[in-house]
KOLLOVEX-875403 format. One record per atom (N, C-alpha, C): residue in three letters; x, y, z. Coordinates in steps of 0.02 Angstrom, whole numbers, padded with zeros to 5 digits, always signed. Layout:
<pts>
ALAXYZ
...
</pts>
This chain:
<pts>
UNK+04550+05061+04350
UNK+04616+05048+04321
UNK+04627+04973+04319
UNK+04618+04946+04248
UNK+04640+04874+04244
UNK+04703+04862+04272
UNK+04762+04893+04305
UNK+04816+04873+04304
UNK+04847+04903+04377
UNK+04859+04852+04426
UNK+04882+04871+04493
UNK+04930+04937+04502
UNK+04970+04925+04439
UNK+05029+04978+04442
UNK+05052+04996+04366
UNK+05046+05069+04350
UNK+05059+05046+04285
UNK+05123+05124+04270
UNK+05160+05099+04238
UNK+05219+05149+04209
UNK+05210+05187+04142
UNK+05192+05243+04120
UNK+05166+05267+04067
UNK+05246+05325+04049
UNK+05294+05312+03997
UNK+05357+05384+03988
UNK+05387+05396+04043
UNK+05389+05364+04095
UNK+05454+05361+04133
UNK+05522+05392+04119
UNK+05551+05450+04149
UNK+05613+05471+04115
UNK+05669+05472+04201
UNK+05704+05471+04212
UNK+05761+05480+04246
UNK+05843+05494+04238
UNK+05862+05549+04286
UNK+05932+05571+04263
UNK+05943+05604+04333
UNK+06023+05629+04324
UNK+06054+05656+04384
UNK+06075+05702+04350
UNK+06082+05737+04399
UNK+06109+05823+04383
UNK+06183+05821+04422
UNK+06245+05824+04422
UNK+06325+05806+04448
UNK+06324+05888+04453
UNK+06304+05908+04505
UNK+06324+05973+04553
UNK+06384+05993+04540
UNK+06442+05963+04557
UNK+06517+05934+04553
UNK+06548+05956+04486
UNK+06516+05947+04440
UNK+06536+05926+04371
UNK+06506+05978+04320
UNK+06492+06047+04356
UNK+06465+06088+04311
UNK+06402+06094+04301
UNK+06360+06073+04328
UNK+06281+06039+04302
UNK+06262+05984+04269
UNK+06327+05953+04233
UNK+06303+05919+04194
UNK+06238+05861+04213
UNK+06219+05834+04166
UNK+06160+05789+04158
UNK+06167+05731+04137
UNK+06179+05670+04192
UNK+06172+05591+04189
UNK+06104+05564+04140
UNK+06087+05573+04114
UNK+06032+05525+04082
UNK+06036+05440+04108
UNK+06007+05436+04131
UNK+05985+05349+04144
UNK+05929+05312+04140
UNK+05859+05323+04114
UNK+05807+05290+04069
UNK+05751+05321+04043
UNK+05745+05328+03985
UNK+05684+05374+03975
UNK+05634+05330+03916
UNK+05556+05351+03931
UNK+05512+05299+03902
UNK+05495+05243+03917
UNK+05517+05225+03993
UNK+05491+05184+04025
UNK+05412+05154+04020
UNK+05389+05123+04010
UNK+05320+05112+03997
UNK+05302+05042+04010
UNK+05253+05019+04043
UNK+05248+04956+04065
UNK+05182+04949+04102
UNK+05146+04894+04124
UNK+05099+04878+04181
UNK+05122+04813+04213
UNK+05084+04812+04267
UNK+05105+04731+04325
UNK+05043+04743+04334
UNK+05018+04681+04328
UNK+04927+04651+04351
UNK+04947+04630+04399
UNK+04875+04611+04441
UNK+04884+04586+04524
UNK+04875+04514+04484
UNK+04918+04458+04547
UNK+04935+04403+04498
UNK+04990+04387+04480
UNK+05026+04443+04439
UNK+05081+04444+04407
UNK+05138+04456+04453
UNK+05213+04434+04403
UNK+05277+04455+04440
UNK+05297+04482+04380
UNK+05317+04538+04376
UNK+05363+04562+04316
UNK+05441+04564+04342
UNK+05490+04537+04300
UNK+05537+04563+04322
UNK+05555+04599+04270
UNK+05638+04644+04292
UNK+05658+04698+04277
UNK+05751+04670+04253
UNK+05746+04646+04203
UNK+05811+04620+04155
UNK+05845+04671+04120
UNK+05917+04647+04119
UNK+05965+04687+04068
UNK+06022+04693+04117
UNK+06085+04720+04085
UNK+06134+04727+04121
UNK+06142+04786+04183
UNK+06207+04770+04219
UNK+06212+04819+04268
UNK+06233+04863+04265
UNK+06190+04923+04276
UNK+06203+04977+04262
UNK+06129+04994+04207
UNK+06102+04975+04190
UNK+06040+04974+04158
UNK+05985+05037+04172
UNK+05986+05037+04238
UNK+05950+05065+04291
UNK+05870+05035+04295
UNK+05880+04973+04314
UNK+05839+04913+04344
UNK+05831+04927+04416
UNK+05880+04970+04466
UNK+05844+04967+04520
UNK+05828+05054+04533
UNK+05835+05081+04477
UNK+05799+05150+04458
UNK+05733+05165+04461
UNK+05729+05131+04435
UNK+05646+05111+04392
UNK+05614+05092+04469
UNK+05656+05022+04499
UNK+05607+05030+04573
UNK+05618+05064+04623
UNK+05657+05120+04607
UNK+05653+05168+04671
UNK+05615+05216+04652
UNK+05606+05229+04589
UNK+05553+05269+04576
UNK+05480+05265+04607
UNK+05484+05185+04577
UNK+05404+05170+04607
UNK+05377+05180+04678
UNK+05442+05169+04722
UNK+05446+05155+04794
UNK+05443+05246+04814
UNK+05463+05278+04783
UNK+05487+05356+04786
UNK+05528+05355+04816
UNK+05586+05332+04814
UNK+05666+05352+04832
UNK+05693+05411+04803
UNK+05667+05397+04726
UNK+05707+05446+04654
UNK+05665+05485+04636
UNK+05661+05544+04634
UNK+05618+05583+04586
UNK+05612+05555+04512
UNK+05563+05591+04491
UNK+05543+05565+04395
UNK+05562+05626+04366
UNK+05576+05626+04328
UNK+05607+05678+04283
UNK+05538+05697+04234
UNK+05516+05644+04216
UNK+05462+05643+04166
UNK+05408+05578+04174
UNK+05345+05608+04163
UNK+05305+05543+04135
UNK+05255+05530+04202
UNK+05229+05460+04194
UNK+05159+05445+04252
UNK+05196+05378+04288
UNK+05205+05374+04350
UNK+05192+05302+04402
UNK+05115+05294+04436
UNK+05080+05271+04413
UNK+05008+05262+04417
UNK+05017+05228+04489
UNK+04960+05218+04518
UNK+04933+05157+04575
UNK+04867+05177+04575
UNK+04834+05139+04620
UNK+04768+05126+04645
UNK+04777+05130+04707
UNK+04771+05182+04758
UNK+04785+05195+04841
UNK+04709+05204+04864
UNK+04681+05163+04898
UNK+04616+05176+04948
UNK+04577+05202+04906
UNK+04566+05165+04846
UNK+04530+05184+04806
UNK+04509+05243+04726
UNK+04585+05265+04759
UNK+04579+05318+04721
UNK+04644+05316+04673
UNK+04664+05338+04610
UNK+04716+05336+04571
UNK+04776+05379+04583
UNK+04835+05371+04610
UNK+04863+05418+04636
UNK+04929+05414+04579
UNK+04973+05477+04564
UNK+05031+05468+04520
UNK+05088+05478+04556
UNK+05117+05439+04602
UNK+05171+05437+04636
UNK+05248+05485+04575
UNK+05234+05520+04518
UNK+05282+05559+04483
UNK+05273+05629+04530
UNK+05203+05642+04557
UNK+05204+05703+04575
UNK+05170+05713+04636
UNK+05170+05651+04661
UNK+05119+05647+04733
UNK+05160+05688+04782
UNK+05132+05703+04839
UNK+05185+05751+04903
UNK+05227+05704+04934
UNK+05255+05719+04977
UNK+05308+05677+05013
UNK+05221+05630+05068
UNK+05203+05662+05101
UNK+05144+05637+05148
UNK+05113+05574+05104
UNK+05096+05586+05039
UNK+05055+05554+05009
UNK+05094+05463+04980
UNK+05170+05484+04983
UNK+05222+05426+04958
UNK+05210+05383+05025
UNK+05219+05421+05064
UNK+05232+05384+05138
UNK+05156+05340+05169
UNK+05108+05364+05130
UNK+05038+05325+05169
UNK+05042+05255+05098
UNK+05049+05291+05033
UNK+05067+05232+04993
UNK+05106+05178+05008
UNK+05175+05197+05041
UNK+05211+05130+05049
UNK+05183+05124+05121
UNK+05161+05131+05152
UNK+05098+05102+05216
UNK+05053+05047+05191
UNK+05026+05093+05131
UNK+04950+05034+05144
UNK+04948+05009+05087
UNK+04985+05011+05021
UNK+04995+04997+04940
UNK+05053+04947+04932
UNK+05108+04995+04946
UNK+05176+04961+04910
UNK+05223+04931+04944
UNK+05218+04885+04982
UNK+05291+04823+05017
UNK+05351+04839+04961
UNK+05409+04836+04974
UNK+05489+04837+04981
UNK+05509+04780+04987
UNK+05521+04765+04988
UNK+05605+04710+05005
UNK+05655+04735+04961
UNK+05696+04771+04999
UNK+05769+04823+04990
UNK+05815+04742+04995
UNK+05858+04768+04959
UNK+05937+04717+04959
UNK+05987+04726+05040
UNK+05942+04775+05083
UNK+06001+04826+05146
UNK+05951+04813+05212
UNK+05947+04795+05230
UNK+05907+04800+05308
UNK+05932+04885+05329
UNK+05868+04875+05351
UNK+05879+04971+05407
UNK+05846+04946+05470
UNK+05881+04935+05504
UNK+05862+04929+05572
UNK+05891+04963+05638
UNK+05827+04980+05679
UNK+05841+05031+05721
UNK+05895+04987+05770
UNK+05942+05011+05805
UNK+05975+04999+05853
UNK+05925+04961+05925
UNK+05965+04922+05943
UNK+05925+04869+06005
UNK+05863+04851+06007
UNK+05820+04835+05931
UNK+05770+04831+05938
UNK+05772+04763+05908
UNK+05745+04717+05935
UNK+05764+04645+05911
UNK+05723+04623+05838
UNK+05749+04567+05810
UNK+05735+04550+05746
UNK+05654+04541+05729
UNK+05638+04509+05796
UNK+05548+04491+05784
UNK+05514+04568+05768
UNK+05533+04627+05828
UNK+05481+04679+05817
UNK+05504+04718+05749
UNK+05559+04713+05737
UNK+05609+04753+05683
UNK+05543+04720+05615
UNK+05552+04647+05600
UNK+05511+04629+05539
UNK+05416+04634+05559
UNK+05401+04633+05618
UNK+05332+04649+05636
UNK+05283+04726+05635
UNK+05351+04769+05647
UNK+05330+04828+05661
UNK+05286+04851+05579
UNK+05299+04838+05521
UNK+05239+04868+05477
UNK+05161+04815+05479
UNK+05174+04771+05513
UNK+05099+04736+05531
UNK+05062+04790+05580
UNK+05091+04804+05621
UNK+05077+04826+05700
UNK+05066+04897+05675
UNK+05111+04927+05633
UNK+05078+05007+05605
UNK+05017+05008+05582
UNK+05009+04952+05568
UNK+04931+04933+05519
UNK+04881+04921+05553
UNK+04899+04896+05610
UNK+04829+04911+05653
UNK+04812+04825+05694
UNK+04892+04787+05669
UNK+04864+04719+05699
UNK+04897+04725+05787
UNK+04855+04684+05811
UNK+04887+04669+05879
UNK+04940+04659+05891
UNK+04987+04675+05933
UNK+05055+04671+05933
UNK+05067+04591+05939
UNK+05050+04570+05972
UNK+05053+04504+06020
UNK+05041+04468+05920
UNK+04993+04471+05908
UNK+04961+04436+05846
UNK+05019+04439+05788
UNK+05062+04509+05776
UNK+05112+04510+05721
UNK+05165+04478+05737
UNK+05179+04471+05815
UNK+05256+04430+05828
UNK+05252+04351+05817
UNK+05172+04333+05841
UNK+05148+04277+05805
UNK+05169+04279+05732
UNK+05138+04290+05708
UNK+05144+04280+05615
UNK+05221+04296+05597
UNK+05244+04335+05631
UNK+05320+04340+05612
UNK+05375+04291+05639
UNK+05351+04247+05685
UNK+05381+04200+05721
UNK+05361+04153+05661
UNK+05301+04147+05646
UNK+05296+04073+05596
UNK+05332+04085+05539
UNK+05327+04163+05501
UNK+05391+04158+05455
UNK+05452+04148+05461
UNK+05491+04173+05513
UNK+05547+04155+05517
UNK+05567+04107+05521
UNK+05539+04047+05548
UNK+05535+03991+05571
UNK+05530+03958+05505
UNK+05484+03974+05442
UNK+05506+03958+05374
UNK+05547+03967+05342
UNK+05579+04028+05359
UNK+05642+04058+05315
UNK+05702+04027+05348
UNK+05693+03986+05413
UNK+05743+03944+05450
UNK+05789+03987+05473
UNK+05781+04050+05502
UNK+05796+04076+05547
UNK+05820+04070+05615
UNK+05864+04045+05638
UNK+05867+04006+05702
UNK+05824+04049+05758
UNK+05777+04035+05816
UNK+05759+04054+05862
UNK+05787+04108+05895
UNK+05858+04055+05929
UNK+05896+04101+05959
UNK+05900+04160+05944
UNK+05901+04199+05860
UNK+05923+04267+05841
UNK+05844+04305+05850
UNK+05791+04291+05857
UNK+05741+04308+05851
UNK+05729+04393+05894
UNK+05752+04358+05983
UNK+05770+04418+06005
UNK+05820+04458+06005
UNK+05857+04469+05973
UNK+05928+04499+05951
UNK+05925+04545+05909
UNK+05960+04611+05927
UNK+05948+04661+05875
UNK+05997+04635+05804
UNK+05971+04630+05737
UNK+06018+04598+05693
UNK+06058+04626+05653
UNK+06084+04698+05679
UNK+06128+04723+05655
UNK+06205+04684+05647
UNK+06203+04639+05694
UNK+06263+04597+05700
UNK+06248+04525+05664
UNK+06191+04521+05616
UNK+06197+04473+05601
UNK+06215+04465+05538
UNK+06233+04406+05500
UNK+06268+04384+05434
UNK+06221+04411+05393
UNK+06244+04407+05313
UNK+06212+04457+05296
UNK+06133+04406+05256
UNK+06165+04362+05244
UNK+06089+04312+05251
UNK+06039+04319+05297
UNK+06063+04315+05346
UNK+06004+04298+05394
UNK+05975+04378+05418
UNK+06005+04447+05401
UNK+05969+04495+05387
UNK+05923+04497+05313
UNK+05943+04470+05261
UNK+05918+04463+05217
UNK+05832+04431+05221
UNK+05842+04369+05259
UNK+05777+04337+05296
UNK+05742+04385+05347
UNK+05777+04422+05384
UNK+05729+04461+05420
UNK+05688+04531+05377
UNK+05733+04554+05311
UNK+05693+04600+05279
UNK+05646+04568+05232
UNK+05658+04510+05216
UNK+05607+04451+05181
UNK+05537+04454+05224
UNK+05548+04434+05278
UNK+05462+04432+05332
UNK+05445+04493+05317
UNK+05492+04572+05330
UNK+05473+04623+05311
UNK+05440+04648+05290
UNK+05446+04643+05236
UNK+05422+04652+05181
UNK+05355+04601+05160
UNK+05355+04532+05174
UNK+05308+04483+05142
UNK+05263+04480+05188
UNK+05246+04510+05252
UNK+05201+04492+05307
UNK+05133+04543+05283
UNK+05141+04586+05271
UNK+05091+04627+05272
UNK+05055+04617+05194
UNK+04984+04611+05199
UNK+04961+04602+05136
UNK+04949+04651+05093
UNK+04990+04693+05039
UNK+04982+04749+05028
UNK+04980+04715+04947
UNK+04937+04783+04919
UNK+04935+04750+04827
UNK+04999+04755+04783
UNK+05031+04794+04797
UNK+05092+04799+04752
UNK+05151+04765+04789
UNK+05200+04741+04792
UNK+05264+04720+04832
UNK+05324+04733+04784
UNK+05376+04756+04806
UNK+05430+04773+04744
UNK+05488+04721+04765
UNK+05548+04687+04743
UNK+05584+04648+04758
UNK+05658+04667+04730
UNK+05699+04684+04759
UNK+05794+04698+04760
UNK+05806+04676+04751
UNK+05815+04592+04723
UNK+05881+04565+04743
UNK+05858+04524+04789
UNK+05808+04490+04831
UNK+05768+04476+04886
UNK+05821+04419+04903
UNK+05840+04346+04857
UNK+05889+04310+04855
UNK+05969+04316+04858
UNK+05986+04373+04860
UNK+06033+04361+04843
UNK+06076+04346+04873
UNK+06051+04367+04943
UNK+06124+04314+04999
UNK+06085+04241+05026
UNK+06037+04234+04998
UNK+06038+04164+05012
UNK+06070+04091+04990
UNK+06057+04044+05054
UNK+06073+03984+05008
UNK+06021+03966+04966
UNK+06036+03902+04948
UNK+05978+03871+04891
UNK+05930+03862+04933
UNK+05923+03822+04979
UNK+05851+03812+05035
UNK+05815+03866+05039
UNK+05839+03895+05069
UNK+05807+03972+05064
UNK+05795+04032+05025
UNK+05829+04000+04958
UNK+05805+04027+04891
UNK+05736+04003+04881
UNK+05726+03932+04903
UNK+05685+03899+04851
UNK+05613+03909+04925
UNK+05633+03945+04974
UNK+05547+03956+05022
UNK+05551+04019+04997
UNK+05597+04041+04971
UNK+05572+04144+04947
UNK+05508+04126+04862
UNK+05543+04072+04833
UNK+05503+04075+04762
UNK+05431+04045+04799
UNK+05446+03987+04838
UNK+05354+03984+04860
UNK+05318+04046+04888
UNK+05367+04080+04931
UNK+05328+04143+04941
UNK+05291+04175+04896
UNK+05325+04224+04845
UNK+05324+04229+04801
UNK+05273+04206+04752
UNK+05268+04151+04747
UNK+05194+04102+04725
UNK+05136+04095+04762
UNK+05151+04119+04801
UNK+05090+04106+04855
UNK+05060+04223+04860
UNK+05101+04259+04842
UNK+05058+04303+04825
UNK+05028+04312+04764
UNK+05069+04308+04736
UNK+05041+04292+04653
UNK+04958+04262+04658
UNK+04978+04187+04697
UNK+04904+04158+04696
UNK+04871+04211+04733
UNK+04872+04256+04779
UNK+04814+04304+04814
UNK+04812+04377+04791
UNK+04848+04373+04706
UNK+04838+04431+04695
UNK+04878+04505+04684
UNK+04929+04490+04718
UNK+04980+04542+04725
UNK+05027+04543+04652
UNK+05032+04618+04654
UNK+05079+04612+04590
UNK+05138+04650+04617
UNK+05169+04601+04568
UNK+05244+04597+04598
UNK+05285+04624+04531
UNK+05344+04660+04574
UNK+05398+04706+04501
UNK+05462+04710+04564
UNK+05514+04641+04510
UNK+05562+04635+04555
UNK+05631+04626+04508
UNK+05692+04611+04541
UNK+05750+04611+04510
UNK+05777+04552+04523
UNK+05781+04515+04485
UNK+05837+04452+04515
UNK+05877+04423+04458
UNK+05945+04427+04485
UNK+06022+04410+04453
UNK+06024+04335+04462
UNK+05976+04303+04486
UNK+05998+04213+04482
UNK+05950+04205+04463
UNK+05964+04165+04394
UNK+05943+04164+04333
UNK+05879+04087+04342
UNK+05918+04032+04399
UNK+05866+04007+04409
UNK+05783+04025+04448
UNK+05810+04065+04503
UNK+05742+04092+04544
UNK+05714+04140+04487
UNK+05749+04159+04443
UNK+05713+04216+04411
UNK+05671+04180+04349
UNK+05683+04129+04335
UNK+05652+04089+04278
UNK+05567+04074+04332
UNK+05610+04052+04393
UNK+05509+03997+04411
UNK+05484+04068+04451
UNK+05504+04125+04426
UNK+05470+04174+04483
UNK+05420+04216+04403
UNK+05454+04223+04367
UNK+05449+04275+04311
UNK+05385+04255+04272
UNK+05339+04289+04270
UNK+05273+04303+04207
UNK+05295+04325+04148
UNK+05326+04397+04160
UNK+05355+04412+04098
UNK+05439+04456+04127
UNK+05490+04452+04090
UNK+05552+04486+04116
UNK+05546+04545+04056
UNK+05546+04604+04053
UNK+05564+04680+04011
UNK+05627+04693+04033
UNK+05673+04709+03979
UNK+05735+04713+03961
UNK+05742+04794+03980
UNK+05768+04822+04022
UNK+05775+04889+04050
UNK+05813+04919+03990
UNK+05863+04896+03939
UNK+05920+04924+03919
UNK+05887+04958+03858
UNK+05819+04933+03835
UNK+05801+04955+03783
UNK+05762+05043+03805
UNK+05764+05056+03866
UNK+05735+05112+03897
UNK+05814+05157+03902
UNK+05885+05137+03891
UNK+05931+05179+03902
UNK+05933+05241+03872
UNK+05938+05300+03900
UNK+05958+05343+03873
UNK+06032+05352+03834
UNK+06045+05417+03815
UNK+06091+05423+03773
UNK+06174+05439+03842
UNK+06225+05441+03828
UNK+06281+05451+03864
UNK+06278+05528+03898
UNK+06314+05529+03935
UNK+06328+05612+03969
UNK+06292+05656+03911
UNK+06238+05718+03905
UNK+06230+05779+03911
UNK+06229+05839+03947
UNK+06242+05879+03910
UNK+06245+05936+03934
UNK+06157+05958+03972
</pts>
């Protein structure tokens, strides 16, 4: 498969239980690829369903219709119809996240909270708090919060701890929320080197970003989601 990740008729909708059955339509004909290398982003207005499209990929959302391709341990897997077991070893050893929301367990401090998918992977514990200490320490993280569970922290500096999160582990695909968006500019501008620095090793990247400057020096190519809209409420 020439293409790290590729989107072939993509369809998505909701069914309103509530409302009779009716049927939300929200994108159908989705179609696209991201090369390793690349950053695609995911443009158009809100409400578009731009972060549809990446929960699909991530398997948050069921597919209504169509193929989410990958390349998992060798083998071609279609995350439209893979099992629940099979999503979950994907975003293990394939597909990095960076969610717009931290999920973090209660009293478990910020270092093991962003280390723990290194350490699932098989690195030394001692070795991931390392590497997660030097990121944070880039993302200017103050020390002090390091051991601190960061449920109590601002929503920036959770933002930086799902940033290491997500960017520590070397996985081929990485998907991106919003990754900036509670940052300041400083720390806008070490997320786009990030960012550049997988690109240079390969990773393909399919992300969302509303600031129009990070999204200009991050973007290969931006696809306009709105042209994938479906039609209004059906039956």
């Amino acid at each position: 498969m020439p293409h790290k990740l590729i989107l072939d008729d993509v369809a998505k909708s909701f069914t309103l239980h509530l409302r009779d059955g009716i049927t939300l339509p929200v994108v159908a004909g989705v179609s696209f690829h991201v090369g390793g290398g690349e950053c695609v982003v995911l443009g158009g207005a809100s409400g578009a369903g731009k972060s549809s499209i990446l929960k699909m990929v991530h398997g948050n959302y069921g597919v209504a219709r169509g193929e989410i391709l990958v390349m998992h341990d060798g083998s071609q897997v279609d995350l439209a119809v893979a099992d629940p077991r099979t999503v979950l070893q994907v975003r293990r050893r394939t597909i990095g996240y960076v969610s717009q929301f931290l999920r973090a367990i209660p009293r478990v401090s910020a270092l093991d909270v962003a280390a723990e998918p290194l350490i699932r992977a098989g690195v030394d514990a001692d070795a991931a708090r390392d590497r997660t200490a030097s990121l944070f320490a880039r993302l200017n993280l103050p020390e002090r919060l390091w051991s601190l569970p960061p449920a109590t922290f601002s929503g920036g500096e959770q933002q930086r701890v799902n940033i290491a999160r997500g960017f520590l582990p070397d996985l081929p695909i990485l998907l991106l929320d919003e990754p900036t968006a509670s940052l300041d500019q400083r720390n806008r501008e070490v997320v786009v080197a990030m960012i550049a620095e997988k690109k240079q090793a390969g990773t393909a990247l399919l992300g969302i970003f509303h600031d129009a400057d990070v999204r200009d020096a991050v973007a290969d190519r931006v696809i306009d989601v709105s042209q994938f809209a479906e039609s209004p409420l059906a039956a």
